[in-house]
N, C-alpha and C positions, 0 to 999 in steps of 0.2 A: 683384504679382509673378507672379502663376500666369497672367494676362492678358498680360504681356512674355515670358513662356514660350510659350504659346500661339502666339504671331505670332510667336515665332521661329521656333516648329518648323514652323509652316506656311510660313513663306517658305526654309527649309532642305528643308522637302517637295516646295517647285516647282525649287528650286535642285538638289535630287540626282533630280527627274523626268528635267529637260535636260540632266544629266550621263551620265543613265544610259546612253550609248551603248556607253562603256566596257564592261559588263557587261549580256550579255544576259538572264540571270537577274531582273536588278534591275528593266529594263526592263520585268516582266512584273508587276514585284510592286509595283514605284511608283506604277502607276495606281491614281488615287483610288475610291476605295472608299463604299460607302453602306452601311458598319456602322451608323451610327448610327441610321440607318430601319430597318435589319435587325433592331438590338437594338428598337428601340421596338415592329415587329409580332408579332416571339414572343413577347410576353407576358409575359414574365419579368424580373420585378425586376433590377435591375442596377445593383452601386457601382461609381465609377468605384475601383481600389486600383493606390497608388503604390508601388513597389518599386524602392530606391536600390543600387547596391553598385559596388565602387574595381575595378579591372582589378591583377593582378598577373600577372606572367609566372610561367611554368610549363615544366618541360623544357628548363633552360638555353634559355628563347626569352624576349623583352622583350616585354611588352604592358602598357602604360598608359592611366588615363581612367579617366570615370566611365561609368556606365550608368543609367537611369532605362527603368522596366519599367511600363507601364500597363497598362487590361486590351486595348488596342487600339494602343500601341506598342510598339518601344524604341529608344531615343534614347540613339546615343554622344556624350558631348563630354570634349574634350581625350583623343582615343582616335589614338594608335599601335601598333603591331607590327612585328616583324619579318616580314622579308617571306615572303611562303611561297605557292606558285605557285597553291594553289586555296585559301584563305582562308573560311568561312564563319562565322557565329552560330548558334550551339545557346543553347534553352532547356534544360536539364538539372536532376540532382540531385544530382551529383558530378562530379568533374573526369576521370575516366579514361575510357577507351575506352567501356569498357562503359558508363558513363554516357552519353558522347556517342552510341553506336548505341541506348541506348533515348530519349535526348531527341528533341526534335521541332528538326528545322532551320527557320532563319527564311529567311534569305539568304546572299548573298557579302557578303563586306565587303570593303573599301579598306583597307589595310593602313596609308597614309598619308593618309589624309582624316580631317581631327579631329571633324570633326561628322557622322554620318551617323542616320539613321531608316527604321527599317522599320516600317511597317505589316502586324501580328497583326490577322487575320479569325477569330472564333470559338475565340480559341484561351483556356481558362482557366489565366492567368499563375498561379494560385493552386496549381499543382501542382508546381511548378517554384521551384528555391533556387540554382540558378546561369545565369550568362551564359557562354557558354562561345567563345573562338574557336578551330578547330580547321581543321587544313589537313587536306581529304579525302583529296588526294592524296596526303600519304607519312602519313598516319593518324597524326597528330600532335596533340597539346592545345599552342597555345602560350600558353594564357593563359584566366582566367577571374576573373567576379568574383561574388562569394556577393550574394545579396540579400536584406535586412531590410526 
């Protein structure tokens, strides 16, 4: 199963590379990466840890889907929202404001693209208890989901 996971998310890696024109952001962050050589020459032990959780809307706004949290992605599927003119993903540790200006941003997201992945460099997913989408521009939460 985690081997059909795998090759999906890598073939939805090249699929939202060649998308990425849409968003110049993404474009910058969908080139592939060599964390994994990275991780192996600092020296430091490293688990790969999965972190799941459901999308609900927030502030009278709809956002649906799931989210899957590694230590090197995150991965929406079956992921909608309403639409909102500047759209991003926050790692966080609550859902308000103040949580979204102290979490760390990932990227923009697609508001109607069900399946998207971003690529986390160095970032320890282990401090972080929500996925957060939040529109920068009218500083908005429309949606988050907690991860266990």
């Amino acid at each position: 199963m985690r081997k059909i996971a795998l090759a999906a998310t890598a073939a939805l890696t090249l699929a939202l590379a060649l998308s990425a024109c849409s968003s110049p952001a993404a474009t910058e962050d969908a080139k592939p990466s060599s964390s994994a050589s990275q991780s192996a020459d600092s020296g430091a032990a490293m688990t790969m840890t999965e972190k799941t959780g459901a999308f609900m809307g927030l502030n009278d706004k709809k956002v649906s889907g799931t989210v899957t949290v590694t230590d090197d992605e995150i991965a929406l599927s079956g992921f909608s929202s309403d639409e909102g003119p500047d759209l991003h993903v926050y790692l966080t540790n609550g859902t308000d404001e103040a949580a979204v200006s102290a979490g760390m941003l990932v990227d923009a997201v697609s508001f109607d693209t069900a399946t998207q992945t971003f690529t986390l460099d160095g970032v320890d997913t282990s401090e972080y208890s929500y996925v957060v989408i939040h529109c920068d521009k009218a500083k908005a939460v429309f949606g988050a989901a907690e991860l266990s």
